[in-house]
N, C-alpha and C positions, 0 to 999 in steps of 0.2 A: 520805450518810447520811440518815435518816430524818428526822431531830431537824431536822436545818439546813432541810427542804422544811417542816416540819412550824412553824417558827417561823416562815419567812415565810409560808405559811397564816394564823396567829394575827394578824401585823400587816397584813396583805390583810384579814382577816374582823374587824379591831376599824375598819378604814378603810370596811367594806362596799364590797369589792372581789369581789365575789363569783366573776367568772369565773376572776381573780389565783388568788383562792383555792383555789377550786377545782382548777385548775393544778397549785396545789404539792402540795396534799392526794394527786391523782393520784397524784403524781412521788412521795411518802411512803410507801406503800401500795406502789407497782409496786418502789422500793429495797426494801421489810420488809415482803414482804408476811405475814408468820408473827406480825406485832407487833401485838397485839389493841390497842395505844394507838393506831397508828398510824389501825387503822381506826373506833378512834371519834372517834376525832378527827375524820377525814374526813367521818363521817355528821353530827358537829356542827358542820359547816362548811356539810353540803349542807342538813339543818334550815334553816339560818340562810338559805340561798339558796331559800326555798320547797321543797326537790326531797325532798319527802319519801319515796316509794318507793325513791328511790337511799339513803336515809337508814336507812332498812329494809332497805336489802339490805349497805350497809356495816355498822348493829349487828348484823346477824345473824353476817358475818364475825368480828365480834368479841367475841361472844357464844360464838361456836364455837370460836373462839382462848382466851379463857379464860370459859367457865363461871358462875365464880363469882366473877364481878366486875359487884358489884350495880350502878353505875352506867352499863354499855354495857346493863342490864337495861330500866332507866330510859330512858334513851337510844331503846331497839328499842319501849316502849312509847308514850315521844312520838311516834315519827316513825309509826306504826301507827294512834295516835289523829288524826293529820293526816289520815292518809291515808285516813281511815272505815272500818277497818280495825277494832273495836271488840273483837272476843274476841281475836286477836293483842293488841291494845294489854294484854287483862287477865292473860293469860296470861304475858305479859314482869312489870308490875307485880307477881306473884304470884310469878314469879322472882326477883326484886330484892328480894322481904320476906324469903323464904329463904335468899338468899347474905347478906345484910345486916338480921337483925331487929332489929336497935336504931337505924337509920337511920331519923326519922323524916319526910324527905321521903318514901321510898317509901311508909310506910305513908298518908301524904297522898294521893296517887296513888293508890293502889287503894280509900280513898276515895271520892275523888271521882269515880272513875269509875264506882264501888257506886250513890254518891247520884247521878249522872246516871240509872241506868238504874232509880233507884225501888227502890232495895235499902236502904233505911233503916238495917234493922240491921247489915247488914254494914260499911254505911259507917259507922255511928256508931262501930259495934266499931274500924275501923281506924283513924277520928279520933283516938280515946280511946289508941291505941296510939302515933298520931304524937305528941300530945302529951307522951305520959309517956317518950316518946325523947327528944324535945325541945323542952323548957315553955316556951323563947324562941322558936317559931315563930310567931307571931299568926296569918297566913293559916291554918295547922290547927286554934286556940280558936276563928275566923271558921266553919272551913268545921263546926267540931263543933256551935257555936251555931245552924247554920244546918239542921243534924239536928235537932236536939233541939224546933226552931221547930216544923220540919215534922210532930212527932207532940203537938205540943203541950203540950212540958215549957217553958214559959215561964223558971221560974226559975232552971233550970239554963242555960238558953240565955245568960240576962242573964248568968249569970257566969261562963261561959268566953267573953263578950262582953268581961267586966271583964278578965277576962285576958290577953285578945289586947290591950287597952289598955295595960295596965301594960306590958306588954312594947314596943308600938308607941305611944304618944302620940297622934300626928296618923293614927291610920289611919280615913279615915273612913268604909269601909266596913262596919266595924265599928260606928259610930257609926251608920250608915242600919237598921243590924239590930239595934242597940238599940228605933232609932224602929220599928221594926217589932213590936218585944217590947210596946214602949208602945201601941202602935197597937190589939194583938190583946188589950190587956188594959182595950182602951176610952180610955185617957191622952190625948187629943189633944192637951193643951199640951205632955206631958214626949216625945209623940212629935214636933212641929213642932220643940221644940226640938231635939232627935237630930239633926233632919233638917236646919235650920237652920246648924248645928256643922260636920254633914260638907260642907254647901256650902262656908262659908267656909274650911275647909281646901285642898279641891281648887281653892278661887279663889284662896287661897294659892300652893299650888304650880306652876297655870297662868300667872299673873303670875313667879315664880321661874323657871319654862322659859320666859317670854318674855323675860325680864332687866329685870323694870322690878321688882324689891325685889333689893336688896342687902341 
C-alpha cells in the first residue's frame, strides 16, 4: 500500500535521508499511482532533496489528479519558483487562491511573488487578503508592511509592523523594518534602537541553536 511506502518516506525525509526517501516516495506513486496524496507527497519529498523539476512534474500529477486541491497548487508553485520558472510558479499560486480563497498562506504567495516582480498593488492587494484570512500570520503584516514601506505609507507600514508583533514577540525582522520606518522618517535613535532589539534576539536564538542558553 501506499500509506506504508509513504510513511517510511516521512521518517527518511524528517532524518534527511533523501535517496531512502526518495525510494519509497517511488515505490508509493508506482502502488497508487491515481492517489493525488501520494504524489504530493512525493514532489515534497523531492523539494526537500533540492530536485525541483521532478517536484514540478510530480505536483503536476497531482494537480491533474485532483484539481482543486489548493495545497498540491502551492506545492507546483514552490517547486516552479526554485526552478526559475517564474509565470508557472504564478499561475499555480493564482490556482491555489481559487480552490482555497480564504487560505491565507496562498494569498501570501501570490504576494510576494507580485512584490518581487514590482507589482505593488497587486501584492499589497493580496497581503491585505492574506491577512484578513489569517491575522495570526506575522510573516504576511511583515511582508504587507514591507508594501506599504515601498510606496511610502509610513504609518500604515508601522502598524501592520505592530501587528506582525503582537502576534510573534521575538520576530525580529519585523523589528529591522520598524528601524527602517524610523529611519525614512529621519528617527536615528528609535531607528538604532529597532535595529539594536532585532540583534539581540537573533544573538538570542543563535546561542539557543548552539545550546549554550537553557
Amino acid at each position: 500500500m501506499s500509506a506504508y511506502h509513504i510513511d517510511r518516506a516521512r521518517r527518511h525525509a524528517a532524518a534527511r535521508q533523501w535517496p531512502d526517501a526518495l525510494e519509497a516516495v517511488g515505490l508509493a506513486v508506482e502502488k497508487s499511482p491515481d492517489d493525488a496524496n501520494a504524489w504530493y507527497f512525493k514532489g515534497t519529498v523531492e523539494m526537500g532533496a533540492g530536485l525541483f523539476r521532478e517536484a514540478m512534474q510530480s505536483a503536476a500529477r497531482a494537480t491533474a489528479l485532483a484539481p482543486g486541491d489548493a495545497k498540491s497548487w502551492i506545492l507546483a508553485g514552490g517547486a516552479a519558483e526554485e526552478a526559475g520558472d517564474l509565470e508557472a510558479a504564478r499561475e499555480a499560486y493564482d490556482r491555489a487562491v481559487a480552490a482555497s480563497p480564504r487560505w491565507g498562506l496562498a494569498w501570501n504567495r501570490v504576494g510576494t511573488l507580485a512584490f518581487d516582480a514590482g507589482q505593488l498593488e497587486k501584492a499589497e492587494s493580496a497581503f491585505v487578503k492574506a491577512v484578513d484570512c489569517d491575522p495570526r500570520h506575522a510573516r504576511s503584516w511583515n511582508n504587507l508592511a514591507l508594501v506599504r514601506i515601498g510606496v511610502g505609507n509610513l504609518d500604515a507600514a508601522e502598524e501592520a509592523l505592530k501587528r506582525a508583533l503582537a502576534v510573534a514577540p521575538d520576530y525580529s525582522i519585523a523589528y529591522r523594518n520598524l528601524g527602517r520606518v524610523a529611519g525614512a522618517r529621519g528617527d536615528a535613535v528609535r531607528r538604532d534602537a529597532y535595529e539594536g532589539l532585532a540583534a539581540r534576539i537573533d544573538e538570542v536564538r543563535a546561542q539557543e541553536a548552539a545550546g549554550e542558553i537553557r
